[in-house]
C-alpha angles and dihedrals in degrees: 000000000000115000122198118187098346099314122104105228107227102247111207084062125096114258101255092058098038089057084058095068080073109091105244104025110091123182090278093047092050093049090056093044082051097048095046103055085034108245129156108254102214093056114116122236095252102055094054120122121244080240084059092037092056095048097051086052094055096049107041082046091065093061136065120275155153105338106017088044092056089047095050098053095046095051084051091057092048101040082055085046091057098042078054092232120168093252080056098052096049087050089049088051087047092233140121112316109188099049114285129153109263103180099088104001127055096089089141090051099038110043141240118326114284112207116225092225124060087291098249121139117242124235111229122193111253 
């Protein structure tokens, strides 16, 4: 069972995917963390050594992750919110950043459906 910043590794994956369950560390991120500190990619989580194990947590350490990344990018989105940029408006607006159509998409932004009468269901004779 090994644990780095606050997340327990599963154990019965390889290496390379088990470093993905960490915010902020994705399947390229983890190969270059691996090949840096020169570990096998296709060990799995629960053979590594404590010496391994040292040297994952220091790097990783030194990167942003869980809860400072989260920070970080929510402090991004405020601080475009307050310069009154147009990202920020559309983030105020809670629709689609980056440029998407927004007229009949952006369901997953947007919400559920919202009906233009009182959102009752009519009965209809059958």
């Amino acid at each position: 069972m090994v644990r780095i910043s606050g997340v327990i590794l599963p154990g019965s994956k390889r290496i390379e995917i088990a470093l993905t369950a960490i915010k902020g560390v994705g399947r390229p991120m983890s190969r270059k963390i691996l090949e840096r500190v020169k570990i096998d990619l296709d060990t799995k989580a629960d053979k590594l050594s404590e010496t391994q194990e040292g040297l994952l947590r220091s790097t990783i350490e030194t990167m942003l992750t869980e809860g400072d990344l989260v920070r970080k990018v929510s402090l991004d989105i405020k601080r475009l919110q307050d310069i009154g940029t147009w990202r920020g408006h559309r983030h105020k607006k809670k629709l689609p950043v980056r440029g998407q159509t927004s007229r009949r998409n952006a369901r997953t932004k947007r919400g559920k459906r919202k009906t233009g009468l009182s959102g009752r269901t009519t009965l209809t004779k059958t």
